[in-house]
DRENGUGU-732692 format. One line per field, with one value per residue (C-alpha): residue number from 1; residue in three letters; x, y, z. Coordinates in steps of 0.05 Angstrom, whole numbers, plus 5000, padded with zeros to 4 digits. Layout:
N
tortor	NUM;...
lumti	Ala;...
xx	X;...
yy	Y;...
zz	Z;...
END
This chain:
413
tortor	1;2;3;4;5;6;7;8;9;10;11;12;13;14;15;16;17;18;19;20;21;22;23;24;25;26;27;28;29;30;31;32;33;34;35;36;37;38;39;40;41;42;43;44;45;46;47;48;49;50;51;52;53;54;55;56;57;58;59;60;61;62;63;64;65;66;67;68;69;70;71;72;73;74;75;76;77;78;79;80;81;82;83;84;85;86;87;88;89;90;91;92;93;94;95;96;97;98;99;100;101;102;103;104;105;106;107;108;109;110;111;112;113;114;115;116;117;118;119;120;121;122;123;124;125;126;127;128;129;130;131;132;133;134;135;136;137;138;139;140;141;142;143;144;145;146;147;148;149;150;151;152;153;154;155;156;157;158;159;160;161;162;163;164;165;166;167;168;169;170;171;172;173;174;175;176;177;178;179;180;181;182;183;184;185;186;187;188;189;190;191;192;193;194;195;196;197;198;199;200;201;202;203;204;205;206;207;208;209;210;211;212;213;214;215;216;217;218;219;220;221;222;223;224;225;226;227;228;229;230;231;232;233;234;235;236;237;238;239;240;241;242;243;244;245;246;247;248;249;250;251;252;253;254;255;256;257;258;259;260;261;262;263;264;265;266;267;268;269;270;271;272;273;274;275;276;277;278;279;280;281;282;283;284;285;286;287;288;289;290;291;292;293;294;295;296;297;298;299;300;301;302;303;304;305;306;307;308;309;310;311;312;313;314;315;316;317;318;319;320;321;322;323;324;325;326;327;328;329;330;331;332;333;334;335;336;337;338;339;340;341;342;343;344;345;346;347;348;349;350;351;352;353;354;355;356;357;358;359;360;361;362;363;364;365;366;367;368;369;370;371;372;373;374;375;376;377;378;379;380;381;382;383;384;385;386;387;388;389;390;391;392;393;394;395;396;397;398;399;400;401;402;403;404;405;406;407;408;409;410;411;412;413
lumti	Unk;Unk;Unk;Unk;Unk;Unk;Unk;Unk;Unk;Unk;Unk;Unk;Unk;Unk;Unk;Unk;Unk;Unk;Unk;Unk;Unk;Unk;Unk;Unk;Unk;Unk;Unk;Unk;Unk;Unk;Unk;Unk;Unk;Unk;Unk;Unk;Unk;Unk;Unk;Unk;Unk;Unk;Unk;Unk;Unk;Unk;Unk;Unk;Unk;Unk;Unk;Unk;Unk;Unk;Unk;Unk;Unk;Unk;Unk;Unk;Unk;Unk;Unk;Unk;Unk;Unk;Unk;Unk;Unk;Unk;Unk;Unk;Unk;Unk;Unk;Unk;Unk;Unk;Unk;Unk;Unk;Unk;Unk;Unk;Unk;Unk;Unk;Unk;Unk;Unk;Unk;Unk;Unk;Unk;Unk;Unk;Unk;Unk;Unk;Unk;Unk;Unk;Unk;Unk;Unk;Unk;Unk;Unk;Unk;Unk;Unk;Unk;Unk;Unk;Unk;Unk;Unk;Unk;Unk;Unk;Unk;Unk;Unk;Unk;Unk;Unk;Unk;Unk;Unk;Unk;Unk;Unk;Unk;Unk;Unk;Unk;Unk;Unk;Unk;Unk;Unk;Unk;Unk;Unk;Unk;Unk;Unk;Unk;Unk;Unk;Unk;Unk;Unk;Unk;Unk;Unk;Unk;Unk;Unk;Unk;Unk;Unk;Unk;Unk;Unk;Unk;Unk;Unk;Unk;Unk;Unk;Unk;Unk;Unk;Unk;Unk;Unk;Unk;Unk;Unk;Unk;Unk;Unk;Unk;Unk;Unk;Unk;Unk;Unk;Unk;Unk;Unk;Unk;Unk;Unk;Unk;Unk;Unk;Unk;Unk;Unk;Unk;Unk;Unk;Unk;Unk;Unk;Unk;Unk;Unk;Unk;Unk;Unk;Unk;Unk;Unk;Unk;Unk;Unk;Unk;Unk;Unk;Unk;Unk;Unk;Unk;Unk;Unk;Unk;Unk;Unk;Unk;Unk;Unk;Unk;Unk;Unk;Unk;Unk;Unk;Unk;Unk;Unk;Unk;Unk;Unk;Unk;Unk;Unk;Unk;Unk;Unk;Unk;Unk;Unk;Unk;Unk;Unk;Unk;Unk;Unk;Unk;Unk;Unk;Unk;Unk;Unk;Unk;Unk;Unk;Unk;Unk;Unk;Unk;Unk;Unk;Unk;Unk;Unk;Unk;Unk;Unk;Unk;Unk;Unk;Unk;Unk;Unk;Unk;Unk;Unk;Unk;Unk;Unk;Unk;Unk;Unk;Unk;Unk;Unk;Unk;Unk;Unk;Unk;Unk;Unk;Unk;Unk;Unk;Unk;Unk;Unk;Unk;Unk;Unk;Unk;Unk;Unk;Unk;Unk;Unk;Unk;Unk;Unk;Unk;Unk;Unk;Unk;Unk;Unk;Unk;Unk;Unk;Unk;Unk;Unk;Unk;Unk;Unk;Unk;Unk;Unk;Unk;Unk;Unk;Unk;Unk;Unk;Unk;Unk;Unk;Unk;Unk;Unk;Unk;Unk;Unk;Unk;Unk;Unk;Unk;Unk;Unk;Unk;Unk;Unk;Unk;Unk;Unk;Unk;Unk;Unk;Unk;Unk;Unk;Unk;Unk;Unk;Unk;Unk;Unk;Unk;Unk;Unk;Unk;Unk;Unk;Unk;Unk;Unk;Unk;Unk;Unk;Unk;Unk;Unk;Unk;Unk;Unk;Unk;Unk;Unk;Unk;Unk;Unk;Unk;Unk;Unk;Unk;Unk;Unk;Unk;Unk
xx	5000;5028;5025;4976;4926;4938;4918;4869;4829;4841;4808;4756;4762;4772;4713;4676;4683;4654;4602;4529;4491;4547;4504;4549;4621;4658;4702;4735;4816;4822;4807;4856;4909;4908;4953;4917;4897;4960;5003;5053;5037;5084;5048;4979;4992;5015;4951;4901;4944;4936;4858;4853;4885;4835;4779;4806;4807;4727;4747;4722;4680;4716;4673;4700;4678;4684;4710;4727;4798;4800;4768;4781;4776;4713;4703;4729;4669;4678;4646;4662;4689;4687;4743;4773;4785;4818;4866;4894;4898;4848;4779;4722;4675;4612;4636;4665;4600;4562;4617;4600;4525;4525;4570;4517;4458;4491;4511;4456;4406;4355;4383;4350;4408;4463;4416;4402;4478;4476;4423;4464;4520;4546;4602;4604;4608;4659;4698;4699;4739;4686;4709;4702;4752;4725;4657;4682;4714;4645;4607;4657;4635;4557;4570;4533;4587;4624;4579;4590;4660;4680;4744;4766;4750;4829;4845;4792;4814;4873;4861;4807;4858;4923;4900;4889;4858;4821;4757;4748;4768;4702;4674;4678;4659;4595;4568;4531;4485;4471;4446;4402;4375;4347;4309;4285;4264;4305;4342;4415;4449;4466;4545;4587;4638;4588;4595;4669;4672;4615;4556;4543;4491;4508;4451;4441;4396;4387;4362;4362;4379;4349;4365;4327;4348;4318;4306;4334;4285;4228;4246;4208;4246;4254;4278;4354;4384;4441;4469;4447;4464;4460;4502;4467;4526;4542;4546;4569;4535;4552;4494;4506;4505;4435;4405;4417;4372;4302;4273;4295;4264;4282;4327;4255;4216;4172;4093;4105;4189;4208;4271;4293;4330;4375;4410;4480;4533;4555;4476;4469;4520;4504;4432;4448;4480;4406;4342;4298;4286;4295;4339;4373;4394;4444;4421;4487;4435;4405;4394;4449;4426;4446;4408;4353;4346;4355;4296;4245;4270;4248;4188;4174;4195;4133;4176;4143;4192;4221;4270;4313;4352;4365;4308;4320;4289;4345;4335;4258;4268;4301;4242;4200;4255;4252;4170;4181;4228;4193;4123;4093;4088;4150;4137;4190;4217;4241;4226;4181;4164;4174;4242;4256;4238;4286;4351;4336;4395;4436;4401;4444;4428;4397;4421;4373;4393;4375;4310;4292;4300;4226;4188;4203;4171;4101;4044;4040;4106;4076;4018;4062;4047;4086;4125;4073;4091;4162;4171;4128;4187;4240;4203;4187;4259;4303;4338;4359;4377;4428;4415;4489;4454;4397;4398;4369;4366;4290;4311;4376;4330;4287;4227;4217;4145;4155;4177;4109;4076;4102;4080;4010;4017;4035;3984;3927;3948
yy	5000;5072;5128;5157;5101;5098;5173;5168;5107;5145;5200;5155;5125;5176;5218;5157;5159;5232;5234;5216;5182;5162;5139;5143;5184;5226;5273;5321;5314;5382;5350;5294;5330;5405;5424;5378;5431;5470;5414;5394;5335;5285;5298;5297;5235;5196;5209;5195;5134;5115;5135;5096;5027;5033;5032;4975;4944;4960;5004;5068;5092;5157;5220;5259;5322;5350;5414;5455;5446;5370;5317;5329;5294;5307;5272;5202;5157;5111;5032;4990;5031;4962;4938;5010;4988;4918;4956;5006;4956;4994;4966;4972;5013;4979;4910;4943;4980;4903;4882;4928;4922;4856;4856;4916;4871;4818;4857;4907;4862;4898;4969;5021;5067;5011;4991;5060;5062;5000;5036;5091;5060;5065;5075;5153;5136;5082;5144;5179;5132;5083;5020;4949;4964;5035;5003;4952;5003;5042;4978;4975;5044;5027;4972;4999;4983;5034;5085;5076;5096;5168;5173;5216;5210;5208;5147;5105;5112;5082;5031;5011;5025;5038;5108;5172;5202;5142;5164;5225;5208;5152;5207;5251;5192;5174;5242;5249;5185;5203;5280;5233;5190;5245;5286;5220;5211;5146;5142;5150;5108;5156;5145;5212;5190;5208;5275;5307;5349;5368;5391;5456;5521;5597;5643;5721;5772;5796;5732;5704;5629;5602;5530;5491;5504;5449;5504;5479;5510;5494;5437;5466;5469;5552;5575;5609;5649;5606;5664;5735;5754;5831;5854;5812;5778;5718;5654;5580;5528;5459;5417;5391;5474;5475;5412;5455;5505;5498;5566;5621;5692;5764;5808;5857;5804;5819;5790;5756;5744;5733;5684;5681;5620;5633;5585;5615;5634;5700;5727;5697;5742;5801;5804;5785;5859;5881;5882;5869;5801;5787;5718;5696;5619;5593;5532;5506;5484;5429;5436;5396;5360;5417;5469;5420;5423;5500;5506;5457;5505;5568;5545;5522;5583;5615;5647;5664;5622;5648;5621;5656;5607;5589;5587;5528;5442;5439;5497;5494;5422;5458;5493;5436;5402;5463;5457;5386;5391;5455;5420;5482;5534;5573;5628;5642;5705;5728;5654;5670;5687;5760;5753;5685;5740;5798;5753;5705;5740;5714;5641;5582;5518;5461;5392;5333;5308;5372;5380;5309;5331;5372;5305;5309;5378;5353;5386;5418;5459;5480;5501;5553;5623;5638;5565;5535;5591;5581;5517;5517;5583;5534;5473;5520;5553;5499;5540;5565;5623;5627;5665;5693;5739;5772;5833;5833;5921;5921;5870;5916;5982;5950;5952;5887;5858;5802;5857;5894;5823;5815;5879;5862;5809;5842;5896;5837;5806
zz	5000;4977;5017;4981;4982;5061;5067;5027;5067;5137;5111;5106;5163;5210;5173;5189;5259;5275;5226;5266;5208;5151;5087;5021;5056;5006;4995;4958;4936;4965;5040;5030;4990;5007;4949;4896;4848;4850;4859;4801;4751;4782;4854;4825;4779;4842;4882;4822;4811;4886;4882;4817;4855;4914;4860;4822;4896;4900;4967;4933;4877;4836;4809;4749;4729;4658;4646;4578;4591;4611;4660;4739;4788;4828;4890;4925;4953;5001;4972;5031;5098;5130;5082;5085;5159;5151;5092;5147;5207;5245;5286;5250;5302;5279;5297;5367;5377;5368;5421;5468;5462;5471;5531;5558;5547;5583;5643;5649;5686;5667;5692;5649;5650;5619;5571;5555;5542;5497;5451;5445;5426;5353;5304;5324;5407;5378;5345;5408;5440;5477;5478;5508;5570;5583;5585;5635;5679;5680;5698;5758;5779;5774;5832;5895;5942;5918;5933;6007;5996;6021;5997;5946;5873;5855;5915;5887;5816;5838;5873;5822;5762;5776;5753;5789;5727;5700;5735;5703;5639;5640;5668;5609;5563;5600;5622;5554;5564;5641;5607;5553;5616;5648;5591;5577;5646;5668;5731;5735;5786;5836;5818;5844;5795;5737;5748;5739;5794;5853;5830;5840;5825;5805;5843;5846;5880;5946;5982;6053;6053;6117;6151;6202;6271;6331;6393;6459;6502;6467;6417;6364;6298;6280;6214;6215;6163;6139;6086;6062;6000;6021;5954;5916;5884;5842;5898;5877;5928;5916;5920;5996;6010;5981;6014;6089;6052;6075;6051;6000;6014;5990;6034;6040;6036;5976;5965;5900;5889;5825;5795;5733;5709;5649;5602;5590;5633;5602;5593;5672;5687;5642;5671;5743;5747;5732;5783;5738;5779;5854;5843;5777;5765;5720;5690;5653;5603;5628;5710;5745;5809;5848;5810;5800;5884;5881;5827;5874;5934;5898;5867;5947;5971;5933;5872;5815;5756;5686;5636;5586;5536;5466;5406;5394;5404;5459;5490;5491;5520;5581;5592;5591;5642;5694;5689;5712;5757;5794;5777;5772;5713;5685;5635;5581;5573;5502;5477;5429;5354;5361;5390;5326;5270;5306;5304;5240;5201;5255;5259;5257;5211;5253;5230;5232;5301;5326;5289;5311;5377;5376;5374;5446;5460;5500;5475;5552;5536;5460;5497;5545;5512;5454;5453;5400;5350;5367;5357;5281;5263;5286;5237;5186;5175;5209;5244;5312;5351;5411;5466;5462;5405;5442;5463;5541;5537;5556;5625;5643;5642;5689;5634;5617;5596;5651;5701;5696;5694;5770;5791;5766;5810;5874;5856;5846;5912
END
């Protein structure tokens, strides 16, 4: 094999292995050989001569183009990847990805989560550097002994692997199914591993964070204030901080407080300079379990609940996640048709994955005001806006449509 034909089947092949849904693969000359157009006849003749062998071999299927001048060379397109595989000495990832499913039906007994796993698994996880040993190792961590343990991530890595790191590397592989578990509503084994570091929740606004506190004299439980925000500043609380929490309340204890939960970091921390809202959450996209518990203590706390995020399936999918998780209703704020039509220009292309993803909107979320006509823009163009985009001026001069909405409120009550 030349070195030509070689680079031309791990283009392939590595193409192969980051692409979601591969049907025919090809590619132009230009992607494998940079210079091919410029490059002198000597150069060029070698690489069509190396093309030309592979399609003798039935690995790939050439595309000319004809031109005034003379015939070029179009594109390359891949006839048998599995072959293309065996020809550079490198696993095939559907035949791992069969490995590894069948190893996950075998060991799952039944657990939703691993066989979750095994339906996710393909080619593209393959590419990403899943394999049968990493899929081992993460078994090992499901075990529920382990969850007793209360040493540090980094000891047990290595005294499970000889590997202080090895945890959070499996980590970083397996993160993405536990996030897929949970919009689909199946439980994750509680595993601390699974998450790379502790979980934690970014909250503004001048708030009192009270604890429960048993009296002596009397033995009857009293509320404490645990913190007070008094500046009103950006706090991180891991997620053991927020379980002491009991109850949230304003530092001047308004009727009808108001939180607004936003998507992004850098609009959280644009608008959490503002006061156009009593308490602003960073979501980090979809809740963690830390900001999950800090959305149930708000919406217990008696705030009225609001989300800012992307125009998008995923981002209107958050939505829908906070309305579960607070079980009570949260109203978007600049999520809407209006808002679709101001930043269209700057829209990205959504590719199928992503449009597939609105099948999972419920028809509860599409009837939220304004997230039905969303989501039909969204169909209708297939595209999406990011939140990065949108201009919050109306919610920094304190004249937002939602802000008046709360007065309205306080005034009714």
């Amino acid at each position: 094999m030349t070195g030509w034909e070689r680079k031309i089947a791990c283009a392939f092949t590595k193409r192969y292995s980051v692409v979601t849904k591969p049907k025919t693969m090809r590619l132009k000359p230009e992607s494998i050989f940079p210079r091919f157009l410029t490059a002198d006849a000597e150069e060029k003749q070698s690489f069509l001569k190396a093309a030309l062998h592979l399609e003798r071999k039935g690995l790939v299927t050439l595309n000319w183009e004809k031109t005034n001048a003379c015939i070029q060379l179009k594109t390359i397109i891949c006839s048998s990847v599995e072959r293309l595989f065996e020809l550079t000495g490198q696993k095939d990832p559907i035949f791992t990805a069969l490995k590894v499913k069948t190893m996950l039906k075998k060991e799952s007994n039944g657990d939703p989560f691993l066989e979750l796993i095994s339906d996710y698994v393909g080619h593209y996880r393959i590419g990403r550097q899943i394999d049968i040993q990493s899929v081992r190792d993460f078994i090992r961590l499901c075990d529920p002994k382990l969850r007793q343990i209360t040493g540090t991530t980094r000891a047990l890595s290595v005294e499970l692997f000889n590997d202080s790191k090895r945890i959070e590397y499996l980590a970083e592989l397996f993160s993405p199914f536990a996030a897929a578990a949970n919009r689909k509503g199946i439980p994750v084994p509680n595993i601390p591993f699974l998450r790379r570091s502790i979980p934690e929740t970014l909250i503004a606004g001048k708030l009192v964070f009270e604890q429960r506190h048993e009296d002596d004299e009397r033995g009857a439980p009293t509320m404490q204030p645990f913190l007070i925000n008094g500046a009103g500043v950006v706090l991180g609380m891991p997620l053991q901080s927020v379980k002491n929490i009991v109850r949230v309340t304003t530092l001047h204890q308004e009727v009808k407080p108001t939180a607004l939960m936003v998507e992004n970091k850098e609009t959280f921390y644009v608008l959490s300079r503002t006061l156009s809202y009593h308490c602003f959450l960073y979501t980090c996209g979809y809740p963690s379990e830390a900001t999950a518990a800090m959305i149930r203590l708000l919406a217990d706390s008696g705030f009225s609940l609001y989300h800012t995020g992307d125009l998008d399936p995923g981002g209107i999918l958050i939505l829908q996640t906070i309305c579960t998780i607070a079980g009570k209703m949260v109203e978007p704020v600049f999520m809407n048709e209006t808002i679709f039509e101001r930043y269209l220009p700057w829209g990205r292309s959504l590719n199928p994955a992503m449009l597939n993803e609105i099948a999972r909107i419920h028809n509860e979320t599409r009837g939220i005001p304004g997230i039905g006509a969303l989501v039909r823009r969204i169909e209708e163009t297939r595209k999406g806006i990011e939140q990065e985009i949108i201009d919050y001026a109306e919610l920094r001069d304190n004249t937002a449509g939602v802000r008046s909405l709360a007065g309205e409120a306080r005034n009714a009550a």
